[in-house]
C-alpha positions, 0 to 999 in steps of 0.5 A: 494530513501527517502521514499523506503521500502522492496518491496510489491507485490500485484495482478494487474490481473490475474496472474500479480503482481506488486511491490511497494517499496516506500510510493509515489507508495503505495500512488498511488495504494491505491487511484488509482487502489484499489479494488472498493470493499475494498475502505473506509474500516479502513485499507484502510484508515489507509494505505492512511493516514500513507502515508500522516503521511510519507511525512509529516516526522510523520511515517517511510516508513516501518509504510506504509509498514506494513499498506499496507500489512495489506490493501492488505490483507483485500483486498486479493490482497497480492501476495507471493514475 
């Protein structure tokens, strides 16, 4: 896959991780299932816009993967591998 990255496993529940490995998925979790406390913040912003950056051919899939990890830890949501 194109936009791939090294997995990144964040809390979906309690006790239920999930795994993103590729910019559509990040893209996906940010605006779909983010915690409603941490939404708008600039790192949660920033993680949404390197996505943009990605698809357009402006950043590489691991510039989203670290901005993702950033977010989700602001968020407390970065479940250990």
């Amino acid at each position: 896959m194109k936009h791939a990255f090294r997995l990144v496993f964040v809390w979906e529940g309690v006790g239920a991780r999930r795994a993103i490995g590729d910019v559509l998925r990040a893209a996906e979790w940010l605006t779909d299932d983010w915690p409603a406390d941490f939404r708008g913040t600039k790192k949660h912003i920033a993680a949404m816009e390197m996505c943009v950056l990605e698809l357009e051919g402006e950043a590489l899939p691991d510039d989203v993967r670290h901005m993702f990890i950033e977010a989700a830890r602001e968020a407390d949501v970065l479940a250990a591998a």
